[in-house]
PyMOL Python script that loads the backbone (N, CA, C, O; Angstrom):
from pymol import cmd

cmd.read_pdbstr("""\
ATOM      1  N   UNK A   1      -5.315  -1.166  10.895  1.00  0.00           N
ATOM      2  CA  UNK A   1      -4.201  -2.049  10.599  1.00  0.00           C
ATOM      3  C   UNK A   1      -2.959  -1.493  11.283  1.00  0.00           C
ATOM      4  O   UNK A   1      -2.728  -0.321  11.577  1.00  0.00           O
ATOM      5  N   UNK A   2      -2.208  -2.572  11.475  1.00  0.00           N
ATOM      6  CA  UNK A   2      -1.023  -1.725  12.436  1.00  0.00           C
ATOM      7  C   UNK A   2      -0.055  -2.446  11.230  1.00  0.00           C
ATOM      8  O   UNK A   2      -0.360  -3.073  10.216  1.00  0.00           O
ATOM      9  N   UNK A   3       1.560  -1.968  11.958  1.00  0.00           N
ATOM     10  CA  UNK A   3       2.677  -3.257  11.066  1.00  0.00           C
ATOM     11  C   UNK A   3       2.971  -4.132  11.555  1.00  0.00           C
ATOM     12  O   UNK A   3       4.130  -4.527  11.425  1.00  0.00           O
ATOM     13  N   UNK A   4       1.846  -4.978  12.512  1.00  0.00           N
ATOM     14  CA  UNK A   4       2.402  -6.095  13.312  1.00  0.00           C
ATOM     15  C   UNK A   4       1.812  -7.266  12.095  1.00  0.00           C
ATOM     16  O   UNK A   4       2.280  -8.369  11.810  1.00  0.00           O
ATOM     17  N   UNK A   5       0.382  -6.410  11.421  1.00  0.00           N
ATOM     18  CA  UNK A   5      -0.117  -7.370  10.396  1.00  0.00           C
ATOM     19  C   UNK A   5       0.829  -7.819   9.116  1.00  0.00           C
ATOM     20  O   UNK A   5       0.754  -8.785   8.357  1.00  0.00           O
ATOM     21  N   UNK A   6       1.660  -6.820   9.190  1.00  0.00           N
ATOM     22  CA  UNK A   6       2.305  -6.947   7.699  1.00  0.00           C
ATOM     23  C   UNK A   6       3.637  -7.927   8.242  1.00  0.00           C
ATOM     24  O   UNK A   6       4.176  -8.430   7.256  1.00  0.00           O
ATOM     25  N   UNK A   7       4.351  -8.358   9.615  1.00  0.00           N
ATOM     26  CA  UNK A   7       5.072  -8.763   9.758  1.00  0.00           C
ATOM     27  C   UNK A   7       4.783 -10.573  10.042  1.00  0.00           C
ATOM     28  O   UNK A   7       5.272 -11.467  10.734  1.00  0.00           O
ATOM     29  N   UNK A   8       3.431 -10.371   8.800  1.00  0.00           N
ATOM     30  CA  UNK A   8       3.488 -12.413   9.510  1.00  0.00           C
ATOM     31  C   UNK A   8       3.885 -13.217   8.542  1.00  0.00           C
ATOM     32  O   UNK A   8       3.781 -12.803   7.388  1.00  0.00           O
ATOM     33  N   UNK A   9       4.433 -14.557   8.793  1.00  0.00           N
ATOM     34  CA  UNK A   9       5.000 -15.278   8.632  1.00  0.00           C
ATOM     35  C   UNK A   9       3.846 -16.227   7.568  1.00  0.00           C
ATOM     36  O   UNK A   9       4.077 -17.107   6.740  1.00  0.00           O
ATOM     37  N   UNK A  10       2.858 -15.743   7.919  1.00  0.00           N
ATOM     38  CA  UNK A  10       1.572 -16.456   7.213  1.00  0.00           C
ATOM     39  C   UNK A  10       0.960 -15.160   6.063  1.00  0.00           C
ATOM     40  O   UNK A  10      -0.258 -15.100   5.892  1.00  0.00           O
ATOM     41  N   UNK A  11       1.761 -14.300   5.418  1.00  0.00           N
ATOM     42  CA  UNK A  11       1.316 -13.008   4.656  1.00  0.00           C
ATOM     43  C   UNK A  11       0.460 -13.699   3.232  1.00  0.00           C
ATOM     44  O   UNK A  11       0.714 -14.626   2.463  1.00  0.00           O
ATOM     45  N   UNK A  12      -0.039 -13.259   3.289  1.00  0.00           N
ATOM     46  CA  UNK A  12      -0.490 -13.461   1.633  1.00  0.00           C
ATOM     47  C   UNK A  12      -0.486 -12.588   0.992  1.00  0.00           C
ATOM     48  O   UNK A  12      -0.081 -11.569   1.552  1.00  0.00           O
ATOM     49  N   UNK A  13      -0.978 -12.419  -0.737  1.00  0.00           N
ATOM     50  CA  UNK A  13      -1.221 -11.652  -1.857  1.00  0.00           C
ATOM     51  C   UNK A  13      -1.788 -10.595  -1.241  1.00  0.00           C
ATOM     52  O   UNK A  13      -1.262  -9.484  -1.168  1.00  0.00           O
ATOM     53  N   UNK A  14      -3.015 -10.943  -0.718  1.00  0.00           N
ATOM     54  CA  UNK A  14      -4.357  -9.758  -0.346  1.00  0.00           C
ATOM     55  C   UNK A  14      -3.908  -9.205   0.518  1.00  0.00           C
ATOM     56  O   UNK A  14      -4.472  -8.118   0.646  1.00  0.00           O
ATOM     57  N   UNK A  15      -2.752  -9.449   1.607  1.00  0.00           N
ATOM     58  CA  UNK A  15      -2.335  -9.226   2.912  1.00  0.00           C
ATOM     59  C   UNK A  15      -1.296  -7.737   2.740  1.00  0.00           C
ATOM     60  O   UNK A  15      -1.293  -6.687   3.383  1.00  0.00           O
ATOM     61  N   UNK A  16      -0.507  -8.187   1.634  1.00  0.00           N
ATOM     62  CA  UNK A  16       0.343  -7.439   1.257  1.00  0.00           C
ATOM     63  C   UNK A  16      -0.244  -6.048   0.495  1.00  0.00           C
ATOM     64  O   UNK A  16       0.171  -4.955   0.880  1.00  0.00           O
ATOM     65  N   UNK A  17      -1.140  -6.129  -0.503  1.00  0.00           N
ATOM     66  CA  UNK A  17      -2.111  -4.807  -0.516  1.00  0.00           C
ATOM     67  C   UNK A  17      -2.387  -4.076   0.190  1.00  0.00           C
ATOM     68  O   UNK A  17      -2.296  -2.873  -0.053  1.00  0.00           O
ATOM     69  N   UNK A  18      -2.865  -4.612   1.434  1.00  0.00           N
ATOM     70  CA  UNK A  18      -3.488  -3.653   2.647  1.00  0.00           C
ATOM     71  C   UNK A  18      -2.116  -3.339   3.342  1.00  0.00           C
ATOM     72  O   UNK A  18      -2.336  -2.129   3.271  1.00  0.00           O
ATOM     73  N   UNK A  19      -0.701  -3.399   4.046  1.00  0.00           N
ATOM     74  CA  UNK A  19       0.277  -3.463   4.126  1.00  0.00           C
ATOM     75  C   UNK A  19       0.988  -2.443   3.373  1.00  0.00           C
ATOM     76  O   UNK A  19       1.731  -1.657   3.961  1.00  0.00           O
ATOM     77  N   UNK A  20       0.785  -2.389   1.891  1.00  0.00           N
ATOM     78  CA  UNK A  20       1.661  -1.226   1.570  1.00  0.00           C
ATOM     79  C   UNK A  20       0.411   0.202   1.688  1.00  0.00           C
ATOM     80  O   UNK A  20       0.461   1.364   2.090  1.00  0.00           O
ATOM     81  N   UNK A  21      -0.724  -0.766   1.041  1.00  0.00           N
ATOM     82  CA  UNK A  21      -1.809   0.735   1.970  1.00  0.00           C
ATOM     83  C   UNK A  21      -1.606   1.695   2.824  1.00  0.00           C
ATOM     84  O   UNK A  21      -1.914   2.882   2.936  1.00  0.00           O
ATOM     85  N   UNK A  22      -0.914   0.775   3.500  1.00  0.00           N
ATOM     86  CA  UNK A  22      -0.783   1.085   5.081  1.00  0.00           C
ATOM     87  C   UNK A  22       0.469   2.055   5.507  1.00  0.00           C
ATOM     88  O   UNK A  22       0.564   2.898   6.399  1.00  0.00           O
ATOM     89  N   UNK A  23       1.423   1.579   4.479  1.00  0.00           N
ATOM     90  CA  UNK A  23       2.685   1.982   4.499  1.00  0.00           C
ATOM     91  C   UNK A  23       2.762   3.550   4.030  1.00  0.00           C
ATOM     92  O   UNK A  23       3.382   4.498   4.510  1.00  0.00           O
ATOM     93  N   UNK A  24       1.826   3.439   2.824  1.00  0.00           N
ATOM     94  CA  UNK A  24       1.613   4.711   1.937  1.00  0.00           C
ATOM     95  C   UNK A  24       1.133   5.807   2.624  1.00  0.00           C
ATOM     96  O   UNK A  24       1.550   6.964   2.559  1.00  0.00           O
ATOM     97  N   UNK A  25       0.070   5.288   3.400  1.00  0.00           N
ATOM     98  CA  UNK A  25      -0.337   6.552   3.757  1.00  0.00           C
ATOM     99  C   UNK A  25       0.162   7.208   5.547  1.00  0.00           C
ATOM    100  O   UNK A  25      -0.479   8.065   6.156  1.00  0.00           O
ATOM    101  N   UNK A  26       1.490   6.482   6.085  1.00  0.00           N
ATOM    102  CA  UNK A  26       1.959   6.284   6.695  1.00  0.00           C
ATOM    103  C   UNK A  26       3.351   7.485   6.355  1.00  0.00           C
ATOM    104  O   UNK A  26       3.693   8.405   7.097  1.00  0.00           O
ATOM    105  N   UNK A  27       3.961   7.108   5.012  1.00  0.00           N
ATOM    106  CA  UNK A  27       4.192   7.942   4.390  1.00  0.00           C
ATOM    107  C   UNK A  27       4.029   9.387   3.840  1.00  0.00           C
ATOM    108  O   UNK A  27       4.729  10.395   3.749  1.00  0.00           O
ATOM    109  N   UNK A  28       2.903   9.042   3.550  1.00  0.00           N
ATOM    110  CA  UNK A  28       2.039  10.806   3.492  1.00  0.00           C
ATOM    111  C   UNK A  28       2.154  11.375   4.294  1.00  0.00           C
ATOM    112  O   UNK A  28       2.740  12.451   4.175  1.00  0.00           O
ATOM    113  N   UNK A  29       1.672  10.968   5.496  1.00  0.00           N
ATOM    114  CA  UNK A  29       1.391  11.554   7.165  1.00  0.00           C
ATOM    115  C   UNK A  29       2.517  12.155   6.874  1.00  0.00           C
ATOM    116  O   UNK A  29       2.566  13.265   6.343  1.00  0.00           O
ATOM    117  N   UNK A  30       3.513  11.466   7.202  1.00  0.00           N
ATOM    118  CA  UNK A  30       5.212  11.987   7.169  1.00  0.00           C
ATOM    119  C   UNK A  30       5.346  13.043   6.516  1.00  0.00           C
ATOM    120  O   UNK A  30       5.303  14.230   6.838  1.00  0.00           O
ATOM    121  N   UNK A  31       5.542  12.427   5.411  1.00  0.00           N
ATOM    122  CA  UNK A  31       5.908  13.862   4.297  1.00  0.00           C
ATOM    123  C   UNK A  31       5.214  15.247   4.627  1.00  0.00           C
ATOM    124  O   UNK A  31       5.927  16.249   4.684  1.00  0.00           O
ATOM    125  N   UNK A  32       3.615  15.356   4.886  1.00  0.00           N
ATOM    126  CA  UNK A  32       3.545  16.277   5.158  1.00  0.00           C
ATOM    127  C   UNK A  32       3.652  16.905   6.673  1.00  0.00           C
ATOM    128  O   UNK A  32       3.181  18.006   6.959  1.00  0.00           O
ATOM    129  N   UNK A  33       4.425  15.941   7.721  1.00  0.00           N
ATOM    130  CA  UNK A  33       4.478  16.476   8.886  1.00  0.00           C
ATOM    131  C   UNK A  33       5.731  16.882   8.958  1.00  0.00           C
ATOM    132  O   UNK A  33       6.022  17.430  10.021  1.00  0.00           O
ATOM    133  N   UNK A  34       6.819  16.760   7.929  1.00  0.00           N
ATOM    134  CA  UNK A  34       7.933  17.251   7.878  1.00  0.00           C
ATOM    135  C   UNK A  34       8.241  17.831   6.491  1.00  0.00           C
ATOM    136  O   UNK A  34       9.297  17.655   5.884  1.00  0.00           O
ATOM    137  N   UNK A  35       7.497  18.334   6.192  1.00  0.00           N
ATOM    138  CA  UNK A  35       7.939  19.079   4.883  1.00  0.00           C
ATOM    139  C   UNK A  35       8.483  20.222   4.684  1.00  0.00           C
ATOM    140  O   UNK A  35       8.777  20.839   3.660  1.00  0.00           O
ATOM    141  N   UNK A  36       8.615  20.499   6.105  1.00  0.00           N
ATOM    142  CA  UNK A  36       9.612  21.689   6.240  1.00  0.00           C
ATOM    143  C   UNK A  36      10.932  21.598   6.717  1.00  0.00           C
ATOM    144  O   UNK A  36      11.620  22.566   7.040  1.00  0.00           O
ATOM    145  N   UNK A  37      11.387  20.024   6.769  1.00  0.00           N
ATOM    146  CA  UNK A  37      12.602  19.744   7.287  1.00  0.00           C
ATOM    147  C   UNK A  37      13.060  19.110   5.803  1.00  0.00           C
ATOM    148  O   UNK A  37      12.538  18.219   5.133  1.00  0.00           O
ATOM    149  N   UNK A  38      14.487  20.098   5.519  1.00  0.00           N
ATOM    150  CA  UNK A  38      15.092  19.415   4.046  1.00  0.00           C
ATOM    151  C   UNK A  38      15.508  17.684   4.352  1.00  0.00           C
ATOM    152  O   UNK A  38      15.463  16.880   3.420  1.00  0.00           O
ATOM    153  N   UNK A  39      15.857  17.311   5.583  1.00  0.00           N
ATOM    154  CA  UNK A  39      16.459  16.159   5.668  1.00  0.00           C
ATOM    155  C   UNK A  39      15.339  14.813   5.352  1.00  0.00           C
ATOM    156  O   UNK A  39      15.437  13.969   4.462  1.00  0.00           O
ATOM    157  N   UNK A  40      14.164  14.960   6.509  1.00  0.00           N
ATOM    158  CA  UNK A  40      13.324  14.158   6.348  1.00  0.00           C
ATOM    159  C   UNK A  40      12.264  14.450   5.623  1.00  0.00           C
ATOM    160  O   UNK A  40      11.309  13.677   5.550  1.00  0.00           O
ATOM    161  N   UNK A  41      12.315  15.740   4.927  1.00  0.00           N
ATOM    162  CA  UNK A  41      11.331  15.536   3.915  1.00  0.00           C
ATOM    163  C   UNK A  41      11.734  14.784   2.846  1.00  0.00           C
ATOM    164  O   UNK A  41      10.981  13.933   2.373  1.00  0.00           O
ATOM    165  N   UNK A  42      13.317  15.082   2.207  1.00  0.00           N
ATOM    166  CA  UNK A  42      13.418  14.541   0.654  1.00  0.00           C
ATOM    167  C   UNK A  42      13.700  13.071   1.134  1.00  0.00           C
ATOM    168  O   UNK A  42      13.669  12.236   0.230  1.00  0.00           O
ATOM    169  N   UNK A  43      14.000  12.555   2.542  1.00  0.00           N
ATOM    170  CA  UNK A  43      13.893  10.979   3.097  1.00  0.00           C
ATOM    171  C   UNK A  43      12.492  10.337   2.478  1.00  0.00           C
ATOM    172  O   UNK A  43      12.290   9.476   1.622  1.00  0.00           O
ATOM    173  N   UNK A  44      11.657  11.114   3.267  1.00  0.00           N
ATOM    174  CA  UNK A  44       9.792  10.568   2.868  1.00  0.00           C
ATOM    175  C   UNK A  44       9.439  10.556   1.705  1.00  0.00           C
ATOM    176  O   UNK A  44       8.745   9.626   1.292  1.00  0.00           O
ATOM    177  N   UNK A  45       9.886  11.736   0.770  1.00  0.00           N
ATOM    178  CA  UNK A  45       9.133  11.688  -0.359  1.00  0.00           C
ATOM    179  C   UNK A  45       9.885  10.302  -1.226  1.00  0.00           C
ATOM    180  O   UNK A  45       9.111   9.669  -1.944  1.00  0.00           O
ATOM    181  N   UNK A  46      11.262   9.857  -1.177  1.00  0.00           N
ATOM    182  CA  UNK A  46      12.211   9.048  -1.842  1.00  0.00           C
ATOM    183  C   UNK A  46      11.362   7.697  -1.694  1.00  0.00           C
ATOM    184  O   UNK A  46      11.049   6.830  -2.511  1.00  0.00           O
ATOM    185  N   UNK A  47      11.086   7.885  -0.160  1.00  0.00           N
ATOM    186  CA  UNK A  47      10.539   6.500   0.288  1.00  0.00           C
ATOM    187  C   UNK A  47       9.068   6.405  -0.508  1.00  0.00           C
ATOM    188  O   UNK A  47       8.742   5.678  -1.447  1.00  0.00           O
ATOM    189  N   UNK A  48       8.362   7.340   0.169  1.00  0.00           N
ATOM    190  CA  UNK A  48       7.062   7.390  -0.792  1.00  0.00           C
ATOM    191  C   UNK A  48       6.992   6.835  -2.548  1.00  0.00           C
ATOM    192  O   UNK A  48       6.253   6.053  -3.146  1.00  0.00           O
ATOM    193  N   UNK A  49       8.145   7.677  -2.949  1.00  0.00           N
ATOM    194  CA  UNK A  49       8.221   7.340  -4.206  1.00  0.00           C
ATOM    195  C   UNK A  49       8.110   5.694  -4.718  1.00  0.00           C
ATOM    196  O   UNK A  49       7.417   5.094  -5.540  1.00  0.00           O
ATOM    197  N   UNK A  50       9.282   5.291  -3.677  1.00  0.00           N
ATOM    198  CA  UNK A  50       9.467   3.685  -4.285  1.00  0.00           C
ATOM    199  C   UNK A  50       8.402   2.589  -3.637  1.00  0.00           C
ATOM    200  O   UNK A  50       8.123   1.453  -4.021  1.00  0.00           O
ATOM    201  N   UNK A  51       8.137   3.005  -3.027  1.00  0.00           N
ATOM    202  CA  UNK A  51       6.987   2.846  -2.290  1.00  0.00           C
ATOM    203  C   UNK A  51       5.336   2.336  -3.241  1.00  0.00           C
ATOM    204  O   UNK A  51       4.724   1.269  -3.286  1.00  0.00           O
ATOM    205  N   UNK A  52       5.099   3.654  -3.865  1.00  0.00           N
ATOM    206  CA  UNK A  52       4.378   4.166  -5.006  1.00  0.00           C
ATOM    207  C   UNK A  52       4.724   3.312  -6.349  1.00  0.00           C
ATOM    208  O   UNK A  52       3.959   2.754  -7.135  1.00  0.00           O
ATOM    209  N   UNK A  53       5.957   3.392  -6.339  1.00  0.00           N
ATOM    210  CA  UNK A  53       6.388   2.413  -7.533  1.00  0.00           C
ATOM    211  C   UNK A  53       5.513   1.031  -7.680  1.00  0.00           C
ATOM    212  O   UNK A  53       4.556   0.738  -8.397  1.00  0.00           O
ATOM    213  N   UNK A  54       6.386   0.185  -6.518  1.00  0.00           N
ATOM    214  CA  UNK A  54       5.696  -0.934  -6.311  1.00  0.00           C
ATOM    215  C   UNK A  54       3.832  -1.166  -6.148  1.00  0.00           C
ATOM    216  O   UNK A  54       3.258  -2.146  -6.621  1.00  0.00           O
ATOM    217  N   UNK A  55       3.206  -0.176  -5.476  1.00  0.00           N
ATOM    218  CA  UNK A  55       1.466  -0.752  -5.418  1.00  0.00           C
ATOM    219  C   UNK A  55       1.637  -0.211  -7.087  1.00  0.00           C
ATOM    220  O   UNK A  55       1.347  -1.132  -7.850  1.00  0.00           O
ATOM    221  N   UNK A  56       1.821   0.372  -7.419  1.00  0.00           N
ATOM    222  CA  UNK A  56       1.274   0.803  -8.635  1.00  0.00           C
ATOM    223  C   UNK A  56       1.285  -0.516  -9.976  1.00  0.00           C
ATOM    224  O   UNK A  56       0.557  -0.665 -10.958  1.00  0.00           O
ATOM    225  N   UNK A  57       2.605  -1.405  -9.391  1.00  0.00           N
ATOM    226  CA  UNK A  57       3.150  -2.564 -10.611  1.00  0.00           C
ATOM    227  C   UNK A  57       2.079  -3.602  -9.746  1.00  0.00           C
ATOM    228  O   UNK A  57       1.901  -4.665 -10.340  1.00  0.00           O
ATOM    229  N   UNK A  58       1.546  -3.507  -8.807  1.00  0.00           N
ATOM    230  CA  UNK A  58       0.567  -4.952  -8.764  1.00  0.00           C
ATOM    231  C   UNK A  58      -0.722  -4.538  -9.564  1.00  0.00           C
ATOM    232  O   UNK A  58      -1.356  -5.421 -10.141  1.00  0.00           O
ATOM    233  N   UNK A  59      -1.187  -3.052  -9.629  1.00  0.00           N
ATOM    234  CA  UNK A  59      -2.188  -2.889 -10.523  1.00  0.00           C
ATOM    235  C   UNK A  59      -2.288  -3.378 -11.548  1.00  0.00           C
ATOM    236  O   UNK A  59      -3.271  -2.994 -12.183  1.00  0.00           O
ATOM    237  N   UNK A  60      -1.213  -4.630 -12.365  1.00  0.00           N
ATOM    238  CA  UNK A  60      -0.850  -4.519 -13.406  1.00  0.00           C
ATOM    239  C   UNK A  60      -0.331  -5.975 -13.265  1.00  0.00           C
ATOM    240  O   UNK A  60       0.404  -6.381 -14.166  1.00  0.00           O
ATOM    241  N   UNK A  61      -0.661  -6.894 -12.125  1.00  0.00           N
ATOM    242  CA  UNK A  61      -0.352  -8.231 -12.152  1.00  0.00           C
ATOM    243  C   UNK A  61      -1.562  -8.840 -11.773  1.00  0.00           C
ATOM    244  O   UNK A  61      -2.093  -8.570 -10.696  1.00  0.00           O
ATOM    245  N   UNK A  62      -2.014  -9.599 -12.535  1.00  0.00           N
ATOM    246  CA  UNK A  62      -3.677 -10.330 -11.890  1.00  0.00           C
ATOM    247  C   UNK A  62      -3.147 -11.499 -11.072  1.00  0.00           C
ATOM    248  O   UNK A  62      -4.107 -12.170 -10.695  1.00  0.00           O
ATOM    249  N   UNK A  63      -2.102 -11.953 -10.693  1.00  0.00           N
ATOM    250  CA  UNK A  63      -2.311 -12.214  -9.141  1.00  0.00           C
ATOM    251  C   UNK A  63      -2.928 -11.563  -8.491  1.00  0.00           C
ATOM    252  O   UNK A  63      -4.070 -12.009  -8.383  1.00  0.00           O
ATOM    253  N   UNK A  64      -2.743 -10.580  -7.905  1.00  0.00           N
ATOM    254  CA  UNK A  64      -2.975  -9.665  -7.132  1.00  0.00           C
ATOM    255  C   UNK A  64      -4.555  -9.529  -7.046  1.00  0.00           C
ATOM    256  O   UNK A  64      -5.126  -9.760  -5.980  1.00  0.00           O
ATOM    257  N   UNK A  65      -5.230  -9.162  -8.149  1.00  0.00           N
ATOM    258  CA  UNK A  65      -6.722  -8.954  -8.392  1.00  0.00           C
ATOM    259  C   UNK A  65      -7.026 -10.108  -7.904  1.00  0.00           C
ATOM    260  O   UNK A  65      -7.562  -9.942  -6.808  1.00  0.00           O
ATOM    261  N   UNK A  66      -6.934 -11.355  -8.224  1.00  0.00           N
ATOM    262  CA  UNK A  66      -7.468 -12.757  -7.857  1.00  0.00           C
ATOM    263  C   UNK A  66      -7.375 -13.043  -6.405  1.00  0.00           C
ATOM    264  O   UNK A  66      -8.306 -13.596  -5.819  1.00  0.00           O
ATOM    265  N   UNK A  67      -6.009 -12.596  -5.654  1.00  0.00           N
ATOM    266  CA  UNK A  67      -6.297 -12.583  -4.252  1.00  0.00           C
ATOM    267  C   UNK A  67      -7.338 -11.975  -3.718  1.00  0.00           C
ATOM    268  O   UNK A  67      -8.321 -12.413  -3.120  1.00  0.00           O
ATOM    269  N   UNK A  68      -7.006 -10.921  -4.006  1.00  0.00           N
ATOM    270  CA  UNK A  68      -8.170 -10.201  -3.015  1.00  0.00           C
ATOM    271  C   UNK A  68      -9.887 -10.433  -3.597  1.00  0.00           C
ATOM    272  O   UNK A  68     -10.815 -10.337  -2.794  1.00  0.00           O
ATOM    273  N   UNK A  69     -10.122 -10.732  -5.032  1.00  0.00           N
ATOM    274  CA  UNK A  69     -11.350 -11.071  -5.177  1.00  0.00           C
ATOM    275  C   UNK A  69     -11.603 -12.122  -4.778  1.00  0.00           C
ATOM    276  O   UNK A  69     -12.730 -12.123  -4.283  1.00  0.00           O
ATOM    277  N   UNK A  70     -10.987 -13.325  -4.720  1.00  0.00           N
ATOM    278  CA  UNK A  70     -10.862 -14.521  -4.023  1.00  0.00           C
ATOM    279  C   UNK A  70     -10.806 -14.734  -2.422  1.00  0.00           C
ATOM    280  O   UNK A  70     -10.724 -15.816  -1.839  1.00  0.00           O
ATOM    281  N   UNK A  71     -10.874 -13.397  -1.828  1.00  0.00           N
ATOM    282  CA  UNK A  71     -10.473 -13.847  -0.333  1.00  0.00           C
ATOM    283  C   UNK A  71     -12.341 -13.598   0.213  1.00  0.00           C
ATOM    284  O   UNK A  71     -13.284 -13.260  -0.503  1.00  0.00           O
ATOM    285  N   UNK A  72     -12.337 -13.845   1.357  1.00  0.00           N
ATOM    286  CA  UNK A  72     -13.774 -14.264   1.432  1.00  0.00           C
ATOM    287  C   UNK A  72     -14.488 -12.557   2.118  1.00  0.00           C
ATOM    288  O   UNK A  72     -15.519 -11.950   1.832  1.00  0.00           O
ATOM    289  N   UNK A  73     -13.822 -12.378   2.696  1.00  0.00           N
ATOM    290  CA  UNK A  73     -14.072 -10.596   3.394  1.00  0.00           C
ATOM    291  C   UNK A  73     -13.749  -9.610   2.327  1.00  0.00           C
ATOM    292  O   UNK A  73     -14.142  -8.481   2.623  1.00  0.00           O
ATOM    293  N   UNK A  74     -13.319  -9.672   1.497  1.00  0.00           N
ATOM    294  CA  UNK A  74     -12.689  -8.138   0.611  1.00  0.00           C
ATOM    295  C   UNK A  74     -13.500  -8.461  -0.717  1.00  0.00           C
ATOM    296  O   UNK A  74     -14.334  -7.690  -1.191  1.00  0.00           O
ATOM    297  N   UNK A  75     -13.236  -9.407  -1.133  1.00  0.00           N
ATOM    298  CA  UNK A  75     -14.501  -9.678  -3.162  1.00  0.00           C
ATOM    299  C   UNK A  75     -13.550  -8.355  -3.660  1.00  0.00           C
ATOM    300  O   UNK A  75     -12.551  -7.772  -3.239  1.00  0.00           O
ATOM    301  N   UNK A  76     -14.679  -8.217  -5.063  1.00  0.00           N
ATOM    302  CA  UNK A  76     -14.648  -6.958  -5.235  1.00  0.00           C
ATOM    303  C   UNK A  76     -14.917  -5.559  -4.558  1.00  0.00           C
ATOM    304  O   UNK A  76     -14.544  -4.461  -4.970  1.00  0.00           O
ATOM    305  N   UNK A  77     -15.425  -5.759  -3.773  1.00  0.00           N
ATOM    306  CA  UNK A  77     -15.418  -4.201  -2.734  1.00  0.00           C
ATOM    307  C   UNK A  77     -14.356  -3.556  -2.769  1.00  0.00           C
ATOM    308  O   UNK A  77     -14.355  -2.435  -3.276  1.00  0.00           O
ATOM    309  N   UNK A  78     -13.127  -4.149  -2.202  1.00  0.00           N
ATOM    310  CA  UNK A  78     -11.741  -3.484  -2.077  1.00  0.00           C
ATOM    311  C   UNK A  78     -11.446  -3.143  -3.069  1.00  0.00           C
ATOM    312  O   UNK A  78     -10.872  -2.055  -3.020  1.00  0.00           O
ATOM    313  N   UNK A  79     -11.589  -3.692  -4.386  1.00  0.00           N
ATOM    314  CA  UNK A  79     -11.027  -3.170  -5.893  1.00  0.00           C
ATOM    315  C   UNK A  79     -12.039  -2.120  -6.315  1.00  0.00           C
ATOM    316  O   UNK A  79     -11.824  -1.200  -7.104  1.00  0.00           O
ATOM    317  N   UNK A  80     -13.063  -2.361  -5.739  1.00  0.00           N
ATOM    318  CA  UNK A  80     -14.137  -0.867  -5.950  1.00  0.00           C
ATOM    319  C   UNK A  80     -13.578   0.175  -5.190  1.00  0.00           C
ATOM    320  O   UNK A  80     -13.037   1.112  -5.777  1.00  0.00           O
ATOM    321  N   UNK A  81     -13.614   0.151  -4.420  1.00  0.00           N
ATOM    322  CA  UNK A  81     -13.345   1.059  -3.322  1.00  0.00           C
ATOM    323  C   UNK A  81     -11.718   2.008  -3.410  1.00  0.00           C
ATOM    324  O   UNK A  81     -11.551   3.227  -3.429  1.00  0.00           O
ATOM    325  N   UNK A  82     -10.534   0.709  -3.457  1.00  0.00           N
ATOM    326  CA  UNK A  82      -8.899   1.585  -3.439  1.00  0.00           C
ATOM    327  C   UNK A  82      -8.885   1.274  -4.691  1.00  0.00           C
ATOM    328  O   UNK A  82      -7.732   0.846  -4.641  1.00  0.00           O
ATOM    329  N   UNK A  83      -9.248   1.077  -6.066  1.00  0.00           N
ATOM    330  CA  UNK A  83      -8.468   1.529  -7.017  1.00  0.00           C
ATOM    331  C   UNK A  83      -9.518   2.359  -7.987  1.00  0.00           C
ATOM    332  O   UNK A  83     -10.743   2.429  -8.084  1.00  0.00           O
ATOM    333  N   UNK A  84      -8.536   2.871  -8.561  1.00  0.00           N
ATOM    334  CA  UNK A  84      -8.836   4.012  -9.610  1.00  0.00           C
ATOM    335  C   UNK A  84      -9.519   3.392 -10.959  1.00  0.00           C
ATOM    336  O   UNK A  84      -9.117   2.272 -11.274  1.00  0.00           O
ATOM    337  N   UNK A  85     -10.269   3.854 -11.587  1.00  0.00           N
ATOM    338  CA  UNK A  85     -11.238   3.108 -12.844  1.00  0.00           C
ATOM    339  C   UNK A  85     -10.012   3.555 -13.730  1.00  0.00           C
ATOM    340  O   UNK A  85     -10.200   2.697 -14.592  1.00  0.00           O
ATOM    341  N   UNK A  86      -9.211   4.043 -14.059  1.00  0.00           N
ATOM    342  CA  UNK A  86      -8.306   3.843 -15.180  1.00  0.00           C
ATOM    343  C   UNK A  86      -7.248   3.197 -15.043  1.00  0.00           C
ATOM    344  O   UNK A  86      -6.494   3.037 -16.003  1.00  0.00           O
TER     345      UNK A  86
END
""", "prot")
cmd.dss("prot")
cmd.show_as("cartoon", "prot")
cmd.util.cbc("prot")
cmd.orient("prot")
């Protein structure tokens, strides 16, 4: 996935999952490729944080579940696979 996917005009529910996925661990990379710089580390982790905030509040909206079980390539696989059983 690149961020050309997350910049369409046609985004959906399921679209946006994979998107902050994307973002997150985009994030990580960061954080730990500068975690020895005070400036852009406490930048990444801030971002990470709010970042984190948000996937964490769709765990917790069944929109969200219904997209992606509803989309014809992802079902339940993707909810097997990226989320956590608790």
């Amino acid at each position: 996935m690149s961020i050309k996917a997350c910049k369409s005009k046609d985004s959906t529910l399921d679209l946006i999952l994979l998107c902050t996925d994307y973002i997150l661990s985009l994030f990580e990379k960061l954080k730990d490729e500068y975690k020895e710089d005070p400036t852009f580390s406490a930048m990444f982790n801030s971002r990470w944080k709010k970042m984190d905030k948000y996937y964490r509040a769709s765990d917790k909206t069944p929109a969200y579940v219904t997209a992606v079980v509803l989309h014809p390539s992802r079902k339940w696989r993707y909810i097997e696979r990226h989320w956590k059983e608790d």
